[in-house]
LONU-979817 format. One line per field, with one value per atom (N, C-alpha, C): chain; y negated, z negated, x negated; atom name; residue in one letter. Coordinates in steps of 0.1 Angstrom, whole numbers, m for minus. Last residue first. Layout:
LONU-979817
ch <- [A,...]
y <- [Y,...]
z <- [Z,...]
x <- [X,...]
at <- [CA,...]
aa <- [a,...]
end
This chain:
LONU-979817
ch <- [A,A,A,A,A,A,A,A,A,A,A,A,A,A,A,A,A,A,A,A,A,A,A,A,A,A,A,A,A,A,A,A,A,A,A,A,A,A,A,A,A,A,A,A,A,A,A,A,A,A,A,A,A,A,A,A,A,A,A,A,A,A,A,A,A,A,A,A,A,A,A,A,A,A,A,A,A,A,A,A,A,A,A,A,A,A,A,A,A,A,A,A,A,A,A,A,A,A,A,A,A,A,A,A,A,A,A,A,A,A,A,A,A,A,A,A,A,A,A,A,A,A,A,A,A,A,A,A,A,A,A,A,A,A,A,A,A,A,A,A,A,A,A,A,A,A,A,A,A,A,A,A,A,A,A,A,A,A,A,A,A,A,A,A,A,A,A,A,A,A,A,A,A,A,A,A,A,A,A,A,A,A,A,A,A,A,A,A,A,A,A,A,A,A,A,A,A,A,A,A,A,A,A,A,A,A,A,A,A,A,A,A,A,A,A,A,A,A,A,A,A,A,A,A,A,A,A,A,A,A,A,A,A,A,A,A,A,A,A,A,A,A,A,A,A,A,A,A,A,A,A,A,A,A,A,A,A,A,A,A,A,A,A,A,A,A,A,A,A,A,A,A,A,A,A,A,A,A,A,A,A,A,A,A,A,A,A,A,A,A,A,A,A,A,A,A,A,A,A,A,A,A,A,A,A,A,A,A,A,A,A,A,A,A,A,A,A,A,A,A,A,A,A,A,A,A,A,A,A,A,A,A,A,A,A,A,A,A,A,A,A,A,A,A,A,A,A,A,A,A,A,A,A,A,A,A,A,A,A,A,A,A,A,A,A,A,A,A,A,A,A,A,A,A,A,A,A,A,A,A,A,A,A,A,A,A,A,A,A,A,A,A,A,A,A,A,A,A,A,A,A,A,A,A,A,A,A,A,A,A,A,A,A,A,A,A,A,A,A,A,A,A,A,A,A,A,A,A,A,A,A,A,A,A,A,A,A,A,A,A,A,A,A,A,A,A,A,A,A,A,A,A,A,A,A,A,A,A,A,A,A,A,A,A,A,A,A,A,A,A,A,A,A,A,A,A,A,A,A,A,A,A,A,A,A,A,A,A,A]
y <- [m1156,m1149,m1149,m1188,m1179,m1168,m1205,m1195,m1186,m1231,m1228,m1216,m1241,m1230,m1225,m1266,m1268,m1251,m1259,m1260,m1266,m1259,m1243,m1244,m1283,m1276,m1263,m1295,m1298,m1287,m1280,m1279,m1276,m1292,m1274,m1274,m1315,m1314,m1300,m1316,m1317,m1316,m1304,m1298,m1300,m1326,m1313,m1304,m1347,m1347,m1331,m1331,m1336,m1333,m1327,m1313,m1320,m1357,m1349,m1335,m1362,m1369,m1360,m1349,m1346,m1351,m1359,m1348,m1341,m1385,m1383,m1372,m1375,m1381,m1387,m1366,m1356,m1364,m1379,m1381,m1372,m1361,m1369,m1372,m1343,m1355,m1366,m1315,m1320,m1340,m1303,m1306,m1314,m1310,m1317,m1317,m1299,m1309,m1317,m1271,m1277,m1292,m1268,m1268,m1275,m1270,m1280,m1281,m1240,m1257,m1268,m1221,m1222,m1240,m1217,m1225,m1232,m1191,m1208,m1220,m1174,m1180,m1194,m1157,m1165,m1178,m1154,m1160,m1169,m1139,m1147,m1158,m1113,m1122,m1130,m1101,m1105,m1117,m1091,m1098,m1106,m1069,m1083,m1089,m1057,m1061,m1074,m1044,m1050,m1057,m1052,m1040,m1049,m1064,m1063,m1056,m1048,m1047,m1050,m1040,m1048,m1051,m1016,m1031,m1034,m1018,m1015,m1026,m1005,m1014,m1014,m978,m986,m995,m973,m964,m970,m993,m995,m987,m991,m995,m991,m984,m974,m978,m988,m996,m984,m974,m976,m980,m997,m982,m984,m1005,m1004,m990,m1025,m1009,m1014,m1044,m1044,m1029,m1043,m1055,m1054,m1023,m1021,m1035,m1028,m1031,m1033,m1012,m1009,m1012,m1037,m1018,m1013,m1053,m1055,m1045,m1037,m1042,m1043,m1035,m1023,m1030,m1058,m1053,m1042,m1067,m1075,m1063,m1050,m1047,m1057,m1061,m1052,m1045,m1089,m1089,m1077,m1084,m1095,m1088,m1070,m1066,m1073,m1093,m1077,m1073,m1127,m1113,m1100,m1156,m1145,m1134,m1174,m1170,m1171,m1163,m1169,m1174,m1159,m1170,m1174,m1136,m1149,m1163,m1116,m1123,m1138,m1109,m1123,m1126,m1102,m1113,m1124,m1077,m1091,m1101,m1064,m1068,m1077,m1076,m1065,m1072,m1073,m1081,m1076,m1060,m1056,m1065,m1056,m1064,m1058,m1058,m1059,m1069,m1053,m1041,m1046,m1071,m1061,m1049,m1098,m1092,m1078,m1127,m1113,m1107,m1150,m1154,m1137,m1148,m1154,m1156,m1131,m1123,m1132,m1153,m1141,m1135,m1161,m1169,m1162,m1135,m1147,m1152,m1135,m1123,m1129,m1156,m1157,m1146,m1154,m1163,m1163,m1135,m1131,m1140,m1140,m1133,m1130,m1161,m1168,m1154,m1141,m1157,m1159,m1133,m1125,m1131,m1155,m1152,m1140,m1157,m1174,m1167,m1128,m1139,m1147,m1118,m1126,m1132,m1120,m1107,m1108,m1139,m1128,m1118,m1146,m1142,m1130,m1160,m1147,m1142,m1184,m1171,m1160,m1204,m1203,m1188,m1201,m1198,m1198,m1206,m1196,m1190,m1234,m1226,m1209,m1248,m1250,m1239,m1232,m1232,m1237,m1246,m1230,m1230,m1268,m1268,m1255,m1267,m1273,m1269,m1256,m1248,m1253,m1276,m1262,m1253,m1298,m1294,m1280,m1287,m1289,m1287,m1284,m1273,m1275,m1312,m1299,m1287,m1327,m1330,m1319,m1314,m1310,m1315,m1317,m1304,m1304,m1349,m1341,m1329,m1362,m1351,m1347,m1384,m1390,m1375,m1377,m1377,m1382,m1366,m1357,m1362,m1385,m1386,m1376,m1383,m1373,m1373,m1413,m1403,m1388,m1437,m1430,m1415,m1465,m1460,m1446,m1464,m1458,m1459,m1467,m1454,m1450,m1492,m1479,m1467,m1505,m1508,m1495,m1508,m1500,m1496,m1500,m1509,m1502,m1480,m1483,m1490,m1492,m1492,m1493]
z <- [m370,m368,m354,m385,m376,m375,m405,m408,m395,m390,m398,m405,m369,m373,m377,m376,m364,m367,m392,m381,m375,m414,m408,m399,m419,m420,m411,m425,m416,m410,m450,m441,m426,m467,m462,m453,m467,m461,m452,m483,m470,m462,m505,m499,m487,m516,m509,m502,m519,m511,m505,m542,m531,m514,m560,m557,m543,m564,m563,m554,m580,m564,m554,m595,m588,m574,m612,m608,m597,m615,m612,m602,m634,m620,m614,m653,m652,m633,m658,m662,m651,m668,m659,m661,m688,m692,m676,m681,m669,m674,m707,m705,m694,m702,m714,m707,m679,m678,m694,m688,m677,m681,m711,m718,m705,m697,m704,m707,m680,m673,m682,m705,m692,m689,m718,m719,m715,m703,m705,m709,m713,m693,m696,m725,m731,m718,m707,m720,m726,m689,m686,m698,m700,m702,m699,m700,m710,m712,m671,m676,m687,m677,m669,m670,m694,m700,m691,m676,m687,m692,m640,m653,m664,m612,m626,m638,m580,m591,m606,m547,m561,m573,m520,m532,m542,m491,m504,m508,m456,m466,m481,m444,m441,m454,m452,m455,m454,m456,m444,m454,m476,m462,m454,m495,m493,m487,m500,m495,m489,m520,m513,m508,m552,m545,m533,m580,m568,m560,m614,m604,m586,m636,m622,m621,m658,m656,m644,m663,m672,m669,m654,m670,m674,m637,m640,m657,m614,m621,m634,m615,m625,m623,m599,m608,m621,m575,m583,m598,m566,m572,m579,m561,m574,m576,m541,m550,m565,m522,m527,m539,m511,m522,m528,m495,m504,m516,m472,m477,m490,m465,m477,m477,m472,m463,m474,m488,m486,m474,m494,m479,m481,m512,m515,m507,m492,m502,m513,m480,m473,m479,m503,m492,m486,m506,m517,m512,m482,m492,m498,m483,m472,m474,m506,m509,m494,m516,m507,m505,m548,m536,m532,m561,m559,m545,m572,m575,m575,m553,m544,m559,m568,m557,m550,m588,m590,m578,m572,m579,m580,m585,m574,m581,m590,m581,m578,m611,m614,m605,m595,m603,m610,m577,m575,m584,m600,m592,m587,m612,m616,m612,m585,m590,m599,m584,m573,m577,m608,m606,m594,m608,m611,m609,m586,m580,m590,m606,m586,m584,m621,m625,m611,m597,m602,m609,m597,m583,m588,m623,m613,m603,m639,m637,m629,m680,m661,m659,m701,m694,m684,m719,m714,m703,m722,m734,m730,m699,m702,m717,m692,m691,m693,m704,m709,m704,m698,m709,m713,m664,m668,m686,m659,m664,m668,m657,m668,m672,m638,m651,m660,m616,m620,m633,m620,m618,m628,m605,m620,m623,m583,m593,m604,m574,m570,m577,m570,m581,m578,m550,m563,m575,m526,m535,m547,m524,m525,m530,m518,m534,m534,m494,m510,m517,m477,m482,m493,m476,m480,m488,m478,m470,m483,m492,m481,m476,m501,m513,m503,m478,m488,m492,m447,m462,m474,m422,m427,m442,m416,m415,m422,m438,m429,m426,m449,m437,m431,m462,m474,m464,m449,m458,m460,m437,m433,m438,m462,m454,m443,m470,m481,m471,m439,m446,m462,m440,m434,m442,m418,m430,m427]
x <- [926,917,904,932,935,921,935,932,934,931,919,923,947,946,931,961,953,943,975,983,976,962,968,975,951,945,949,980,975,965,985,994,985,964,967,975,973,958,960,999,993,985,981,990,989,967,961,969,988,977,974,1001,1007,999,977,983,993,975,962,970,1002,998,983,1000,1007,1004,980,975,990,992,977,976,1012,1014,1000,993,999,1005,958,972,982,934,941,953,916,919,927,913,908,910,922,908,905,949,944,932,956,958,951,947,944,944,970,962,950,992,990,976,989,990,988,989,980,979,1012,1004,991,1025,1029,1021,1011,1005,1011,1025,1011,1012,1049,1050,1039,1038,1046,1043,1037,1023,1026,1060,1056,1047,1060,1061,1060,1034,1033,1044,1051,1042,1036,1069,1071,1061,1049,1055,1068,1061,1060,1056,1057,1068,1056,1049,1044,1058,1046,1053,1052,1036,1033,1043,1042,1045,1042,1050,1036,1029,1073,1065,1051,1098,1090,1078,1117,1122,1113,1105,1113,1118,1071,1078,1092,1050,1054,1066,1038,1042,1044,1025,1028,1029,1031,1033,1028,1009,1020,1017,997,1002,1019,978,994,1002,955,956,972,958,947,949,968,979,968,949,963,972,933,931,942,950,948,940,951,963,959,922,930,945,922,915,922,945,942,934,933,945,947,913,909,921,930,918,914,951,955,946,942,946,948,960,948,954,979,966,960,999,987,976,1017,1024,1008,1009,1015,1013,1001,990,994,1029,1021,1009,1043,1043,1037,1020,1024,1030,1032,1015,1020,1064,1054,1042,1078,1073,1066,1110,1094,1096,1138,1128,1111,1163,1147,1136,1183,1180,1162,1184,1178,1178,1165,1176,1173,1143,1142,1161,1141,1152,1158,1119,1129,1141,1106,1110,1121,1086,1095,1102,1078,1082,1095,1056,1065,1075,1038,1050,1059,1024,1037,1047,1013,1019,1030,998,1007,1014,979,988,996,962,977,985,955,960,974,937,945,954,916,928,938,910,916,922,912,905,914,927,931,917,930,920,927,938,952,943,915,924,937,906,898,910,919,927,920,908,921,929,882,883,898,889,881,885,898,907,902,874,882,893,861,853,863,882,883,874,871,887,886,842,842,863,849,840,841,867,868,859,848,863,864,827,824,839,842,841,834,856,865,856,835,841,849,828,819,823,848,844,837,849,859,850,818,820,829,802,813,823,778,789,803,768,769,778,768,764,771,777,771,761,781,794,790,772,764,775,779,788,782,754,771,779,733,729,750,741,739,738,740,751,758,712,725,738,692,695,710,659,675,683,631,638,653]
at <- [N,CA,C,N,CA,C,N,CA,C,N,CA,C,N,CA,C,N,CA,C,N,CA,C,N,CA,C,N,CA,C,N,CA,C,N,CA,C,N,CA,C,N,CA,C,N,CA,C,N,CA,C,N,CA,C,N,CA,C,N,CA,C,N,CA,C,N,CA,C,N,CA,C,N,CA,C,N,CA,C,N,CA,C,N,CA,C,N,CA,C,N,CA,C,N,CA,C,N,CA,C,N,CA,C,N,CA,C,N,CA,C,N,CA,C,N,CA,C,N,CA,C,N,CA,C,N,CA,C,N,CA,C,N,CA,C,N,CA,C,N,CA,C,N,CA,C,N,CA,C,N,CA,C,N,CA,C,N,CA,C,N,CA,C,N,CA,C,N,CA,C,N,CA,C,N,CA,C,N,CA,C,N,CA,C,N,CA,C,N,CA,C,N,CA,C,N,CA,C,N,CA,C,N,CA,C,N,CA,C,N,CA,C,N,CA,C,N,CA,C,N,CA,C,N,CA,C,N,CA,C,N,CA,C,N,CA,C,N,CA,C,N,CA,C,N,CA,C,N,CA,C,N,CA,C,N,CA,C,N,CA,C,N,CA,C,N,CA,C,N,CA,C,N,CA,C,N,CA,C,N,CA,C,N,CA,C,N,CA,C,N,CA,C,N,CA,C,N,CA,C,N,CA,C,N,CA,C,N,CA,C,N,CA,C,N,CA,C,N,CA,C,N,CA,C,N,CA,C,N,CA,C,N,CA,C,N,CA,C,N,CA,C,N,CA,C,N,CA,C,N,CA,C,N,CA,C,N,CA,C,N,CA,C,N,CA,C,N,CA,C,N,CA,C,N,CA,C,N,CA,C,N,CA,C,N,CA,C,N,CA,C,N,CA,C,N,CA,C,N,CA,C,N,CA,C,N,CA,C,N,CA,C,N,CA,C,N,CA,C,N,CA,C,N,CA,C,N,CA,C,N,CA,C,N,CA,C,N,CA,C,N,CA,C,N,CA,C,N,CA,C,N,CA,C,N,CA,C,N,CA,C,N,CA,C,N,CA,C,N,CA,C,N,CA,C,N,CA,C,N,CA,C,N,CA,C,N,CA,C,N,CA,C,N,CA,C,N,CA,C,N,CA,C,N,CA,C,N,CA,C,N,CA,C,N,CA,C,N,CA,C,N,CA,C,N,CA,C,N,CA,C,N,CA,C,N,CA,C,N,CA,C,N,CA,C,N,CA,C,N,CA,C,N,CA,C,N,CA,C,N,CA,C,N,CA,C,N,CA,C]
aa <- [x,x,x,x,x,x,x,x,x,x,x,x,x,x,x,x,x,x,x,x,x,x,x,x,x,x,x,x,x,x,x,x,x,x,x,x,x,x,x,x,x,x,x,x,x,x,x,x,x,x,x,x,x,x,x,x,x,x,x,x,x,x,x,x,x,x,x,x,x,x,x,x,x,x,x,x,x,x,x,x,x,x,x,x,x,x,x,x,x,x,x,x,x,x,x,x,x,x,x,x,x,x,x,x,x,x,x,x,x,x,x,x,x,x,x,x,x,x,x,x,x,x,x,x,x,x,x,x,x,x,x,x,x,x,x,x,x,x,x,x,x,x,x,x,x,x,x,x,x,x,x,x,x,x,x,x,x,x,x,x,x,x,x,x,x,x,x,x,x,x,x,x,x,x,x,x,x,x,x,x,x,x,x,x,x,x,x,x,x,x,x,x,x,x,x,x,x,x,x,x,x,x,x,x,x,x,x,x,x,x,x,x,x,x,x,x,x,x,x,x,x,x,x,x,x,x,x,x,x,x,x,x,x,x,x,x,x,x,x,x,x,x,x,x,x,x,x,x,x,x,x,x,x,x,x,x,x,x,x,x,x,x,x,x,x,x,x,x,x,x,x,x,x,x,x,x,x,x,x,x,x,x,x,x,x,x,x,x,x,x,x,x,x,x,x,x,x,x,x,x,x,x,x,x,x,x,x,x,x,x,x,x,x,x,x,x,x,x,x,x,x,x,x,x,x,x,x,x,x,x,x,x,x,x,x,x,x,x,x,x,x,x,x,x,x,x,x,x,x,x,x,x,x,x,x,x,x,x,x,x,x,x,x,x,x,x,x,x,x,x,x,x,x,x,x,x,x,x,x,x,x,x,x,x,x,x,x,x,x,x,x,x,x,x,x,x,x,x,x,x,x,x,x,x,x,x,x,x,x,x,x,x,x,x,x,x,x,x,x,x,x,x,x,x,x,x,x,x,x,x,x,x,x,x,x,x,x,x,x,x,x,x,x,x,x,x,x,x,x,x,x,x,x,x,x,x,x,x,x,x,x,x,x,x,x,x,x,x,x,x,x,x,x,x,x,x,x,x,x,x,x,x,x,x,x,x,x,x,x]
end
């Protein structure tokens, strides 16, 4: 017989394992933000890529306003096989242009439409409306996005995305 003491120090106990509170939030997180962005006919990773196009577009000038699909791979890490089909996606619904790179022929670039930015606008309401359903308090959820951050850091500098 194994005693309580053992069962709740046991190193390979399910509810002890980082990874599965990470992918359970990770499925319940995304289910929340599912019904707040089926309206603007965004899914969760298409959501992140307009969001870095966003970002970018607030600092971009007008000689470089297009971000290169290696970019936003970077700034989302993901790879450009993964990130591709989502771009044609959002060319698809009048969100984003892409074209070739007029420095580097190889290079694609991602430019806004009007209308992607526009959606800018709805999207604002995206984050409140999270932080209502997820019912956490707002410096809760910063310290939460802190943490993970670091984690990712750490995570990529002992090269859990290397090839």
């Amino acid at each position: 017989m194994t005693s309580s003491a053992a069962v709740d120090t046991d190193p390979l106990a399910l509810e002890r394992q980082v990874c599965f509170a990470l992918a359970v939030t990770n499925r319940a997180v995304l289910a929340v933000y599912r019904p707040l962005l089926e309206p603007l006919g965004l899914t969760h990773p298409q959501y992140l890529v307009m969001l870095a196009l966003w970002d970018y577009q607030k600092s971009a000038s007008e000689d470089a306003p297009a971000l290169s699909v290696k970019r936003i791979a970077t700034a989302l890490q993901l790879d450009s096989a993964t990130l591709s089909p989502m771009l044609k996606r959002l060319e698809a619904l009048g969100l984003v242009t892409r074209k070739r790179s007029a420095v580097d022929e190889r290079a694609t670039d991602v430019e806004l439409t009007p209308a992607g930015t526009a959606l800018r606008a709805r999207a604002l309401d995206i984050p409140p409306a999270v932080v209502a359903r997820l019912g956490v308090d707002l410096p809760e959820l910063e310290e939460l996005h802190r943490v993970l951050s670091r984690i990712n850091v750490a995570a990529l500098a002992a090269g859990a995305l290397d090839a």
